[in-house]
Every structure is written in structure tokens, then in C-alpha cells.
Z-matrix of the N, CA and C atoms (Angstrom, degrees):
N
C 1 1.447
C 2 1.532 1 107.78
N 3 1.881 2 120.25 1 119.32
C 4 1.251 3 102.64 2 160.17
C 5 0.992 4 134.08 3 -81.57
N 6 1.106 5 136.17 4 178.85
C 7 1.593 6 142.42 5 173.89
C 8 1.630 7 106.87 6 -142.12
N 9 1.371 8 116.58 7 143.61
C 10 1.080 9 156.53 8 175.55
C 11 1.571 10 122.19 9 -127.40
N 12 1.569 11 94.20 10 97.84
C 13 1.939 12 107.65 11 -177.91
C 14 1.500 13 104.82 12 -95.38
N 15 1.169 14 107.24 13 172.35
C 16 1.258 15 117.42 14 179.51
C 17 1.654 16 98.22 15 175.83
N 18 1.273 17 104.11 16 170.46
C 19 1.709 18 119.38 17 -173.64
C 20 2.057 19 102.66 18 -154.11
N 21 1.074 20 126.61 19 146.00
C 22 1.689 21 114.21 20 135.28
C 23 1.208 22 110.53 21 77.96
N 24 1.259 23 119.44 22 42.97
C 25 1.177 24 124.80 23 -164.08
C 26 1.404 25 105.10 24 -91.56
N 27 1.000 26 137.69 25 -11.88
C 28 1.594 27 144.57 26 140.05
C 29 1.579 28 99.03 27 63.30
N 30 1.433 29 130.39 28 49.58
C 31 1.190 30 124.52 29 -169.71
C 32 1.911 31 89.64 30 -125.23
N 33 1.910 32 100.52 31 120.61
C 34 1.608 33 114.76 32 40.89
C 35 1.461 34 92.63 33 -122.35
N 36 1.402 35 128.90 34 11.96
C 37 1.673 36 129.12 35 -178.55
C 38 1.124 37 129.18 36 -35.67
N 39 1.538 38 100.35 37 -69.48
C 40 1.450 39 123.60 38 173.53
C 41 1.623 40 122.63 39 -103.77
N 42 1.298 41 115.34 40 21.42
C 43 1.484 42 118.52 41 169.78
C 44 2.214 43 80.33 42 178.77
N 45 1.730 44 70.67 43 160.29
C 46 1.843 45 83.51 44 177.79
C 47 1.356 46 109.97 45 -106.56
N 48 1.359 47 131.76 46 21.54
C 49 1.171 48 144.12 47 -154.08
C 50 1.862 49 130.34 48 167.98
N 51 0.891 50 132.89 49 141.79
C 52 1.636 51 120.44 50 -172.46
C 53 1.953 52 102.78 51 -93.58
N 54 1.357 53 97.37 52 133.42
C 55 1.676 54 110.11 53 -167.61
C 56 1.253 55 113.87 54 -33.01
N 57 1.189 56 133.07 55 160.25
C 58 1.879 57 130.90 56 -164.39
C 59 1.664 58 74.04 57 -72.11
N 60 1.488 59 114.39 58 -80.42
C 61 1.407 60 125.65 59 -146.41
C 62 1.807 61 104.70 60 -30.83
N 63 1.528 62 106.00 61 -53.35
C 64 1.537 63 99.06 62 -166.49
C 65 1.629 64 115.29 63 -55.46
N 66 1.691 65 112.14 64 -26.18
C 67 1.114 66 117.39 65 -170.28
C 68 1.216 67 125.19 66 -82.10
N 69 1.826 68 124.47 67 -11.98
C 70 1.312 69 148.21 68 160.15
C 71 1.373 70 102.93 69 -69.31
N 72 1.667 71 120.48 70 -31.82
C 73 1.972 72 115.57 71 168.03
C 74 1.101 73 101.71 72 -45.74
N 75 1.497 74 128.81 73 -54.00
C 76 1.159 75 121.66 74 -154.54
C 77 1.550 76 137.81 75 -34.32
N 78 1.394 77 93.27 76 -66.81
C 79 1.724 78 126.29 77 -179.42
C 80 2.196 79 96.29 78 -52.08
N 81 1.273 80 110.02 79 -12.44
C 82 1.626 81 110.99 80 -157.34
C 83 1.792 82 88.84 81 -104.20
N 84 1.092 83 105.61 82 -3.63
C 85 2.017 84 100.60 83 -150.20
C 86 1.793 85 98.62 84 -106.37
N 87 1.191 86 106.33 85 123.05
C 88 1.283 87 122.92 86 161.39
C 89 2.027 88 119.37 87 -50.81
N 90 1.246 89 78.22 88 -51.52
C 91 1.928 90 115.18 89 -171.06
C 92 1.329 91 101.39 90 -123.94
N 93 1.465 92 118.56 91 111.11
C 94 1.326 93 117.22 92 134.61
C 95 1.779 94 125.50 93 -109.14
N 96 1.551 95 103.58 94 147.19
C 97 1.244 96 112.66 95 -143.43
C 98 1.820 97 92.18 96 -131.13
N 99 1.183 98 116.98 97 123.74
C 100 1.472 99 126.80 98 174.50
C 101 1.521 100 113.04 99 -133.52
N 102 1.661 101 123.88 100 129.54
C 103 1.095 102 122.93 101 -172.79
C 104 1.491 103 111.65 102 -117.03
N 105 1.209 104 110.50 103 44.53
C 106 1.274 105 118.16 104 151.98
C 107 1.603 106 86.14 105 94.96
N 108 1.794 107 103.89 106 174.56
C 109 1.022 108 149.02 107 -156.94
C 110 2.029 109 108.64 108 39.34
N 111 1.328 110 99.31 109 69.15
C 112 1.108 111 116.82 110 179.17
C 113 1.610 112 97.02 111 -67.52
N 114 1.885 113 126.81 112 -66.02
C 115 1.191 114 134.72 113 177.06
C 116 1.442 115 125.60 114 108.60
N 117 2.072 116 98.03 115 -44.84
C 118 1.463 117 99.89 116 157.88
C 119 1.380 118 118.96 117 -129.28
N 120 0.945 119 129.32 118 175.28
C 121 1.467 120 133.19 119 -145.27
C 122 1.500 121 78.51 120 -102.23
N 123 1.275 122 142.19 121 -83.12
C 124 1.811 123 136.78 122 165.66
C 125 1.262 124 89.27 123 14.98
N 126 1.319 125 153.69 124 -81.57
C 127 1.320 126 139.03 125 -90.94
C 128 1.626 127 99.78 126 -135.56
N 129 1.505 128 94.24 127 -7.49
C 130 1.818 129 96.34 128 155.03
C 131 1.187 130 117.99 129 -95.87
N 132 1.600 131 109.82 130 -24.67
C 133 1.873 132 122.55 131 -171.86
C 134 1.592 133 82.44 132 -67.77
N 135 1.310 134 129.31 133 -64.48
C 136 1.488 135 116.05 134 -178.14
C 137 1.326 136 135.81 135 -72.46
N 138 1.356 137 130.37 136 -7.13
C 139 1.296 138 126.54 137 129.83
C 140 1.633 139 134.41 138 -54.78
N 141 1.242 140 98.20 139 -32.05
C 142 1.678 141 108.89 140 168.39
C 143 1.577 142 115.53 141 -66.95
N 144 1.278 143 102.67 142 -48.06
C 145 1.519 144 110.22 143 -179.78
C 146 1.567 145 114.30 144 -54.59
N 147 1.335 146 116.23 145 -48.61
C 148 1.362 147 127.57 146 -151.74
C 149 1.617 148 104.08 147 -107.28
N 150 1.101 149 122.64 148 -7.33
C 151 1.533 150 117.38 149 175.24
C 152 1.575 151 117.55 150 -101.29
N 153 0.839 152 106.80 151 154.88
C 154 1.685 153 111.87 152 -179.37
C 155 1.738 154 101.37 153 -73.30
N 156 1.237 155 102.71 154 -45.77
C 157 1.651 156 111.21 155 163.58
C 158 1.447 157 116.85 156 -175.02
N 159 1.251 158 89.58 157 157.84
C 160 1.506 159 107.76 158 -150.27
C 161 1.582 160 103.54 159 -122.23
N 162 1.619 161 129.78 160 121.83
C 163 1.058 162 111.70 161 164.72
C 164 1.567 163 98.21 162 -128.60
N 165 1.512 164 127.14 163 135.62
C 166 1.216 165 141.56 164 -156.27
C 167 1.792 166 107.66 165 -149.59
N 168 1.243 167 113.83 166 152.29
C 169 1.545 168 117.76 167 -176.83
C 170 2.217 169 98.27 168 -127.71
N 171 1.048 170 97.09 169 153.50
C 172 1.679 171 98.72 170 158.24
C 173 1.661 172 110.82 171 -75.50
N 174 0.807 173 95.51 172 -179.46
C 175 1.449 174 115.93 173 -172.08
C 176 1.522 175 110.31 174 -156.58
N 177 1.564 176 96.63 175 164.58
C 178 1.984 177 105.88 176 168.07
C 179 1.605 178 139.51 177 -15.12
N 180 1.623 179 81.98 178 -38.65
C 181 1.455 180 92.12 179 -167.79
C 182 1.754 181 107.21 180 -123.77
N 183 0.918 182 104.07 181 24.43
C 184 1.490 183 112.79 182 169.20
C 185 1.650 184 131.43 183 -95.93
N 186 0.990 185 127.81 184 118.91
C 187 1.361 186 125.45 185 -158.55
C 188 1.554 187 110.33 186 -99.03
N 189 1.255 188 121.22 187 157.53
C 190 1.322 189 129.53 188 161.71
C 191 1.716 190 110.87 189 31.54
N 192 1.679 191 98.49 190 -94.73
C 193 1.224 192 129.07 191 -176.44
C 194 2.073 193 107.53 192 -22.60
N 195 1.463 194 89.64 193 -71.39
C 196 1.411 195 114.54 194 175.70
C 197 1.812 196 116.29 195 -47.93
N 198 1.346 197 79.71 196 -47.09
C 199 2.015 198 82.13 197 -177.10
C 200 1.277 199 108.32 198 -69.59
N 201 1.405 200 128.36 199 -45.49
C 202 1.631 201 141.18 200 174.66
C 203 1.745 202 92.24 201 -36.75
N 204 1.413 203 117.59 202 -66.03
C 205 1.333 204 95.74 203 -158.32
C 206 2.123 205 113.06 204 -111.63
N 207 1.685 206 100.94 205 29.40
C 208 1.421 207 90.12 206 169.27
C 209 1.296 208 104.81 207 -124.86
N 210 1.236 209 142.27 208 -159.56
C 211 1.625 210 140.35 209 175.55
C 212 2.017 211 95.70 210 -113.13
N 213 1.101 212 108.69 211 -176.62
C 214 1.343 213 122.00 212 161.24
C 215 1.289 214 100.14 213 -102.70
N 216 1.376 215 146.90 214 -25.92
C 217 1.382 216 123.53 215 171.71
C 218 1.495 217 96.44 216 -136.45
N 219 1.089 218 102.67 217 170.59
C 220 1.928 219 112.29 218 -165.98
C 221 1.469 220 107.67 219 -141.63
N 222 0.948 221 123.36 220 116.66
C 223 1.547 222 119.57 221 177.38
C 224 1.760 223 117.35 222 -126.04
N 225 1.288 224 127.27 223 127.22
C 226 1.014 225 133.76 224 168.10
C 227 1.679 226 129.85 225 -139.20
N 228 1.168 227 108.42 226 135.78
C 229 1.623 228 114.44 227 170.41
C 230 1.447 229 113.92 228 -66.56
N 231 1.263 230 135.90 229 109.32
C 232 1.486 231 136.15 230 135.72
C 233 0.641 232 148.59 231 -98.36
N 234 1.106 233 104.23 232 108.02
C 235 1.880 234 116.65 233 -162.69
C 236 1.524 235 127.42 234 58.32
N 237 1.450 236 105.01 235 26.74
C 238 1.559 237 125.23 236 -166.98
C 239 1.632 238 119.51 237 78.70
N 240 1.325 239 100.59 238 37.02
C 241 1.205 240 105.19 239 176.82
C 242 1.675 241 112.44 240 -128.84
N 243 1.108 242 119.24 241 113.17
C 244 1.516 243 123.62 242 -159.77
C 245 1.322 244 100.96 243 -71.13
N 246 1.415 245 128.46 244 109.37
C 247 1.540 246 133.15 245 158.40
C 248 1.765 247 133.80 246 -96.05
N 249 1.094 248 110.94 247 130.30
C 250 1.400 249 103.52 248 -160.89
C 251 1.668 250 92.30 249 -123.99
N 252 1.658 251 121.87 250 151.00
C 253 1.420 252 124.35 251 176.92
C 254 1.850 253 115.52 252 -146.24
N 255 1.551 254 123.65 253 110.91
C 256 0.852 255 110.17 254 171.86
C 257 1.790 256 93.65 255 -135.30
N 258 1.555 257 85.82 256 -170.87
C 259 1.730 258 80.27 257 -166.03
C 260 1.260 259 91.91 258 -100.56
N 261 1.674 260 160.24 259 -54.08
C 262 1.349 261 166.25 260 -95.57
C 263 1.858 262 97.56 261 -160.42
N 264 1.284 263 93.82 262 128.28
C 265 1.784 264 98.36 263 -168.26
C 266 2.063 265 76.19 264 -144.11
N 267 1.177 266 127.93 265 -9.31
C 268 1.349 267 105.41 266 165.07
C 269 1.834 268 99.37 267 91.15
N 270 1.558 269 120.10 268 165.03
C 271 1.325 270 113.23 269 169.27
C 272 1.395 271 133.42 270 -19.93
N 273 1.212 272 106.37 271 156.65
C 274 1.628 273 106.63 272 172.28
C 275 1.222 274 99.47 273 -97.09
N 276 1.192 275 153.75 274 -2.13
C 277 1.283 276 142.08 275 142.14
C 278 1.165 277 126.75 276 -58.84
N 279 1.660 278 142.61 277 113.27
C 280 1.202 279 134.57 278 -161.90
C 281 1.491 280 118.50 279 67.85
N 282 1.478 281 107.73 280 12.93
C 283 1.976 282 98.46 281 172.45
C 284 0.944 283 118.56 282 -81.89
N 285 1.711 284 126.74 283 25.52
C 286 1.571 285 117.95 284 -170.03
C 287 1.745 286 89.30 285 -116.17
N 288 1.162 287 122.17 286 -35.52
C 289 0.925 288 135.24 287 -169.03
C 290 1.677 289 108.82 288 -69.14
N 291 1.318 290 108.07 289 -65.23
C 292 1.274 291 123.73 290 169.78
C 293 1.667 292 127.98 291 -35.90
N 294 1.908 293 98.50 292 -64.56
C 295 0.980 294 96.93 293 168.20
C 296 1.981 295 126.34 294 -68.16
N 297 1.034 296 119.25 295 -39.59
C 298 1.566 297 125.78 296 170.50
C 299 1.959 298 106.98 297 -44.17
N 300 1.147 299 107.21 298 -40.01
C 301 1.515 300 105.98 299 174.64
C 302 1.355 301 110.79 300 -75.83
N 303 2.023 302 127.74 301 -38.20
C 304 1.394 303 111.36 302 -168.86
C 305 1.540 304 99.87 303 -103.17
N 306 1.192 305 119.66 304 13.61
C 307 2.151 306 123.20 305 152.62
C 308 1.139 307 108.47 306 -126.22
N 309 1.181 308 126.82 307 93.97
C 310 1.918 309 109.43 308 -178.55
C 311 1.339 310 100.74 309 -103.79
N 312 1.871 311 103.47 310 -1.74
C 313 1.821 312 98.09 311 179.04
C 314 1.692 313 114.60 312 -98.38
N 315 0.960 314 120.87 313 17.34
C 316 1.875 315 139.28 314 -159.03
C 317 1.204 316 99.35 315 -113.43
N 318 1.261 317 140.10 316 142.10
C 319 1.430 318 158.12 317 90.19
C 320 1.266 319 114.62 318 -15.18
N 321 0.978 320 127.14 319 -67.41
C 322 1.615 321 138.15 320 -159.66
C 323 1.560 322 104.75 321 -145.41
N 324 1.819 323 94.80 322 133.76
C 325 1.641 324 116.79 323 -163.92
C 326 1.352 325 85.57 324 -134.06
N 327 1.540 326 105.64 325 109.92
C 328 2.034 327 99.67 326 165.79
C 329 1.619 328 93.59 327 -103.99
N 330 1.202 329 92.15 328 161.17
C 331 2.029 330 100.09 329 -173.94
C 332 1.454 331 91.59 330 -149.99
N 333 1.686 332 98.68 331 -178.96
C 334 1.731 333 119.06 332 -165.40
C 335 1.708 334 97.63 333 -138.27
N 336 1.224 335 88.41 334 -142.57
C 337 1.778 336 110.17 335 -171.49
C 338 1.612 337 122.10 336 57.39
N 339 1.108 338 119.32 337 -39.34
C 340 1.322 339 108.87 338 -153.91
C 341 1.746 340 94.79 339 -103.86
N 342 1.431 341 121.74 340 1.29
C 343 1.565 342 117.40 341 177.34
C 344 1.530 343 113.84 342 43.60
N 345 1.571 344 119.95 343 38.07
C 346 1.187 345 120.36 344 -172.44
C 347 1.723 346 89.39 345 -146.07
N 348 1.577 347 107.85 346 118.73
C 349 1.620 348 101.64 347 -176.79
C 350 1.515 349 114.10 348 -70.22
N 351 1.128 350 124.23 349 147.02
C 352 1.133 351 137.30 350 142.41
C 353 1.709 352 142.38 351 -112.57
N 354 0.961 353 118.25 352 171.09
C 355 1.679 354 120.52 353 -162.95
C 356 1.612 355 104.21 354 -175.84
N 357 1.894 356 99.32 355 84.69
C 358 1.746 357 84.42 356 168.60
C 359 1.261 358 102.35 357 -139.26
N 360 1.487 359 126.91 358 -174.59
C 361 1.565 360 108.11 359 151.46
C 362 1.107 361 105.39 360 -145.61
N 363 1.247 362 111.63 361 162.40
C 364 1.509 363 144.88 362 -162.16
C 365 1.854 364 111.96 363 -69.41
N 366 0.885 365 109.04 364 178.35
C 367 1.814 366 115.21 365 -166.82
C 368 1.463 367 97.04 366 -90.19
N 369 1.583 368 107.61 367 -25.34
C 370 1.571 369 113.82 368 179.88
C 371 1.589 370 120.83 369 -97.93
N 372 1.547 371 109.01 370 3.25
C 373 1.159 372 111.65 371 -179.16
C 374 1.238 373 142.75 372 100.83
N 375 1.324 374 88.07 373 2.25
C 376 1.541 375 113.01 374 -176.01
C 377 1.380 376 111.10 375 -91.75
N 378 1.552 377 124.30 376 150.04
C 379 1.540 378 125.87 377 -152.53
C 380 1.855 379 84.51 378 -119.69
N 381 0.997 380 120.60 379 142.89
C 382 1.580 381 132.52 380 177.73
C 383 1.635 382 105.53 381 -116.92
N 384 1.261 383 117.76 382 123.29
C 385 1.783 384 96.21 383 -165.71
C 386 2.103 385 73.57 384 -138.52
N 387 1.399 386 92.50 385 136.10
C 388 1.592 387 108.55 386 168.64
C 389 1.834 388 108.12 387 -125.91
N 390 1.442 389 123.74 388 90.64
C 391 1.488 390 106.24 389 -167.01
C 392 1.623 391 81.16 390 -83.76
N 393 1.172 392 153.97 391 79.35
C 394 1.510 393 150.42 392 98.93
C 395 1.700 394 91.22 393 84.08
N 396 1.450 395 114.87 394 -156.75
C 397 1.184 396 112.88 395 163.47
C 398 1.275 397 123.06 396 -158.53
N 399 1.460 398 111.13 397 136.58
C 400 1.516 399 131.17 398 -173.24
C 401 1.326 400 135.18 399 -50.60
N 402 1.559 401 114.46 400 -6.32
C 403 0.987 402 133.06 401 152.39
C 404 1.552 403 155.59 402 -121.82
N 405 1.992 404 89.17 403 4.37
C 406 1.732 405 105.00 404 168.32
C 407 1.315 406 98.12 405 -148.14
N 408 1.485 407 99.57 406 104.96
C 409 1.957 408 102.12 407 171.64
C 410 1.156 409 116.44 408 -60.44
N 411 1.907 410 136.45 409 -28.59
C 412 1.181 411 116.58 410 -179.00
C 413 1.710 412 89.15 411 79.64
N 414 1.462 413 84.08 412 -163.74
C 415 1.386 414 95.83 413 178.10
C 416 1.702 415 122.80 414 -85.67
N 417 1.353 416 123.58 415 38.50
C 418 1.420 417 128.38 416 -178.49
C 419 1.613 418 115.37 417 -99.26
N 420 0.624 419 149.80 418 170.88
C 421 1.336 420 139.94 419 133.32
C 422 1.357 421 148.65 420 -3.13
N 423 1.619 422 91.97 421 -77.74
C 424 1.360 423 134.77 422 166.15
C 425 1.756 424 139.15 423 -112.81
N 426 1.301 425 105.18 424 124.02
C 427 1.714 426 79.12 425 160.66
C 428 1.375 427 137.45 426 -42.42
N 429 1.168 428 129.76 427 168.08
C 430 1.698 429 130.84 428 141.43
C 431 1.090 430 131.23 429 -175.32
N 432 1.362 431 110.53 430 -164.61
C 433 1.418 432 128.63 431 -172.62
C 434 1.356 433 125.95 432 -143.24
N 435 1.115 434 134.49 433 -177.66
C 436 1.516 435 124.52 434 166.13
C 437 1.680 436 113.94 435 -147.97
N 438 1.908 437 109.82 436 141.57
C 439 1.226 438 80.34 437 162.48
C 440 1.474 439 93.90 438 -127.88
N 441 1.847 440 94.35 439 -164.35
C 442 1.653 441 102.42 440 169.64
C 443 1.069 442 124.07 441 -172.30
N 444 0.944 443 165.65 442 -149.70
C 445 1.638 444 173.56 443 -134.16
C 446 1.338 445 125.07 444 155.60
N 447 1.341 446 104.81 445 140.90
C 448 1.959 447 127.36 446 -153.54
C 449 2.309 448 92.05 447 -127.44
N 450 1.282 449 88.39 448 86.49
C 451 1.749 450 66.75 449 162.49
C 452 1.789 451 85.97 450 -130.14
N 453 1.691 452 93.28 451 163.95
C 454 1.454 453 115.60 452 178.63
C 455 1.776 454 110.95 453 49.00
N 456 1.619 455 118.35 454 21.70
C 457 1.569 456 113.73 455 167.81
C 458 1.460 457 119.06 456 114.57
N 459 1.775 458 94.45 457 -32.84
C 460 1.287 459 118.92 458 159.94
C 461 1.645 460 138.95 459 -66.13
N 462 1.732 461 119.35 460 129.13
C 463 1.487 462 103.62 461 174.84
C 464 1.508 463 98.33 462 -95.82
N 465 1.365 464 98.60 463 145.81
C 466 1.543 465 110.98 464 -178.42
C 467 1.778 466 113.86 465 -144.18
N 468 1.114 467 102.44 466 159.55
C 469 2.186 468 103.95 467 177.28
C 470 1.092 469 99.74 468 50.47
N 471 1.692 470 108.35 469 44.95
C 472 1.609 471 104.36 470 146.52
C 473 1.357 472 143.01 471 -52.46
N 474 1.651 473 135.94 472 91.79
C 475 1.122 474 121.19 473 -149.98
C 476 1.505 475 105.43 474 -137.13
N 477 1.786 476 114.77 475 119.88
C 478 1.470 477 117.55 476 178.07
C 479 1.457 478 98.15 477 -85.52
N 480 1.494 479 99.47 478 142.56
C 481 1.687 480 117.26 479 -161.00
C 482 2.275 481 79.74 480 -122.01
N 483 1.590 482 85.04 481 141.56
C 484 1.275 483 82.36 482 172.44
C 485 1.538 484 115.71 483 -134.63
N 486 1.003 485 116.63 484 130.82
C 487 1.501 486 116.20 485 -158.58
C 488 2.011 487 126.99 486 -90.91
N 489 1.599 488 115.29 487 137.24
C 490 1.607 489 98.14 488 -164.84
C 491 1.088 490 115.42 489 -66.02
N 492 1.330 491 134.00 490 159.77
C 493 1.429 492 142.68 491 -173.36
C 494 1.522 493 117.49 492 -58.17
N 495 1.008 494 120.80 493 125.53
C 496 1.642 495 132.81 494 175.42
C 497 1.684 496 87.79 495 -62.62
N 498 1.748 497 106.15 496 131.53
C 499 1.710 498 107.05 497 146.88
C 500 1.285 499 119.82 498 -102.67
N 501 1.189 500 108.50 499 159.06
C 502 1.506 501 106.86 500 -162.96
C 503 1.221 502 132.46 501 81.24
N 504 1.432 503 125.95 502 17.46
C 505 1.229 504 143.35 503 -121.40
C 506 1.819 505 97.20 504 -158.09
N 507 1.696 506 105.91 505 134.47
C 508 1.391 507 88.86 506 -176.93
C 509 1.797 508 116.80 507 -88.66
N 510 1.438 509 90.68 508 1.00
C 511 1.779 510 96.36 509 -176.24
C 512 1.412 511 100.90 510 -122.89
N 513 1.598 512 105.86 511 46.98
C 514 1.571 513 101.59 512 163.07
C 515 1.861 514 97.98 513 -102.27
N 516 0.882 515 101.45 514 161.61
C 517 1.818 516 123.79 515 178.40
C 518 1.368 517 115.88 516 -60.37
């Protein structure tokens, strides 16, 4: 099973549109996975449209519209692999700790907010995955994303994809 993460898609704020590349994942993705701060409701109608399935949470910056139809946390089994999705996990100081105490039933916790990827795991085993976001590097480089694959319960070919610079763009390099 693939998967296709993503976070922060900040559209139409910080981009007027979601990157060609991420949107060619699509058609490839078993799982697509969004951790909130989608922003406009467009940009779930087209994740909805185009994914085989979609599991997604609101976030910070999501209004009304967005909250009506996502959860604050999202949980699903794939393929015996416990997945959990919210957007806000709080500092990066102490998020291993934190989060392992508020999922102790999850394998795998993808999160948002901070548009800065992460990939660690916890003392209990739990995998923390932040694929950053594809449309405001913040202070990185690059945009991105991440994908990966779940066979037999397991996540595996974890891979942050990093995307070329928008011109014209206020978070190009």
C-alpha cells in the first residue's frame, strides 16, 4: 500500500495552487494523508476527488468550513498498521515523550504545523513522521512531502521528497 503525506498546504496564501509534482503522487497513492492546515475547502474537494482515499484532520488555520467536515485527530488501520493524524503535537522539545503518552495505541503519528519535516521514534515505538509542507519552506531550503509504504502492518521506504523552487514566489530561494 502506498501512501502519500503531506501537511500545510496553505493554499491559496502561500501558493495559488498545490505543486504539479505532488499532484502526479496522487493517481500512484493508495493513502493520501493530510495533517491539517489545508485553509481552503477547494483543496479538500480536490484531494477528495483525486485520491482513492483520503484521510486528513483540520488544523490552526482552518476555519468553520474545514472543521465541519475534518476531525482534530484521525485514526486508521492499514493493513494492520495503526495510523494516527493530527496537525499540532506542540514543541519539538519533549515531542517524543508527549506524543507516546497522548497515542500509546499507534504505530505511526504523522503531524503538521511546524512545516519542518520530521522522522523519529519514540522509546515506545512509535514513528512521528512530519512531511513539512509543499508550499511554505519556512526556513528550509525546499518544500516537501513524503511518501511510503505499509505491507504486512509495517511502514517502510520512508522517503522525504523535496520539491524545486516556485519563481515568482515569495518562498522561493
Amino acid at each position: 500500500m502506498r501512501l502519500l503525506l503531506m501537511s500545510d498546504t496553505h493554499v491559496p496564501r502561500r501558493a495559488r495552487e498545490l505543486p504539479p509534482q505532488l499532484l502526479a503522487e496522487l493517481p500512484r497513492a493508495d493513502v493520501v494523508i493530510h495533517a491539517g492546515d489545508w485553509v481552503d475547502v477547494a483543496t479538500l474537494d480536490l484531494l477528495e476527488s483525486r485520491s482513492a482515499r483520503l484521510i486528513g484532520v483540520h488544523g490552526n488555520n482552518d476555519g468553520p468550513a474545514l472543521r465541519a467536515r475534518l476531525p482534530e485527530v484521525a485514526r486508521a488501520d492499514l493493513g494492520g498498521l495503526r495510523l494516527g493524524v493530527v496537525h499540532e503535537t506542540g514543541a519539538a522539545q519533549g515531542r517524543e515523550t508527549r506524543c507516546a503518552a497522548r497515542f500509546p495505541d499507534l504505530d505511526v503519528l504523522v503531524f503538521g504545523h511546524s512545516h519542518i519535516p520530521w522522522d523519529t521514534t519514540t522509546n515506545t515505538g512509535l514513528r512521528l513522521l512530519n512531511p513539512g509542507s509543499p508550499t511554505d519552506r519556512r526556513r528550509l531550503p525546499h518544500c516537501t512531502y513524503m511518501t511510503a509504504t505499509v505491507a504486512e502492518g509495517a511502514l517502510m521506504d520512508v522517503r522525504l521528497h523535496s520539491l524545486p523552487p516556485r519563481t515568482g514566489h515569495p518562498n522561493r530561494p
